[in-house]
N, C-alpha and C positions, 0 to 999 in steps of 0.2 A: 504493500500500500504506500508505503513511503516513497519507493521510487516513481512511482506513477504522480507523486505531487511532487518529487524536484523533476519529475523531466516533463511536467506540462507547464510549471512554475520555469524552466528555463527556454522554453518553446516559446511564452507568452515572451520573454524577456528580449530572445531574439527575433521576433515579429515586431514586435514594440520598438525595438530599439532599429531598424532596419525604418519602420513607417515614420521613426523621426529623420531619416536621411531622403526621403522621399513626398513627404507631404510639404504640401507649397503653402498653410495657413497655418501663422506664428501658434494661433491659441489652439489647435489642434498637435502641433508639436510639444507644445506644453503641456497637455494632455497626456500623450504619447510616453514623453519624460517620465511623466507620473507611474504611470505605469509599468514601465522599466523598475521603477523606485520599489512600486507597493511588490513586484513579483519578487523582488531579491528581497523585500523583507520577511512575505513568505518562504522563501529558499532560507533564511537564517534561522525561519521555526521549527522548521524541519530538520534544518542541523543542531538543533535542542539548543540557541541562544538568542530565548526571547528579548534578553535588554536589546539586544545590538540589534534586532527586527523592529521594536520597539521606539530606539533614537530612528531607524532609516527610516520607518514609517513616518513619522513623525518631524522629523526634519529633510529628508529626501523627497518624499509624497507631498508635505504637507505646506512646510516652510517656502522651499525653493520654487513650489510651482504657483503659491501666491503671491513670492518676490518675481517671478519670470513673468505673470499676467499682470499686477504692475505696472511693472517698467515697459508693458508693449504699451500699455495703457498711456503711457509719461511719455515714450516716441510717436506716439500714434500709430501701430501697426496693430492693432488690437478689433479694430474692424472687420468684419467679414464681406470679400467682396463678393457681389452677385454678377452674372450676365447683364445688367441691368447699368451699372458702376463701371465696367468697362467701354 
């Protein structure tokens, strides 16, 4: 049971991290990020080291993806454009 949640917990990690090298809207990258973030702090409970799944949660997921939406917010890329906007 355990290897089927580090190897879908590292599948998610590598899709994730792949659709941040490929998606063309900032706040869907940021999303994306996140994502990355919460799977390895699953991958850390499963290595039986909830503090450090715990700070990643928490500071990886949580902190840095509300400082990353933000600052698109502060440059103004934060917008989503439509067919409509081009």
């Amino acid at each position: 049971m355990l290897v089927w949640v580090v190897l879908i917990s590292v599948v998610v990690m590598l899709v994730a991290a792949v659709a941040v090298l490929f998606l063309k809207d900032f706040l869907a990258v940021t999303a994306a990020a996140s994502v990355v973030s919460l799977a390895l702090s699953v991958l850390f409970v499963a290595l039986q080291a909830p503090d450090v799944a715990l700070a990643e949660a928490a500071v990886g997921a949580g902190v840095s993806s509300v400082i990353f939406a933000l600052t698109l917010r502060r440059v103004g890329l934060w917008k989503l454009e439509t067919k409509k906007d081009k």
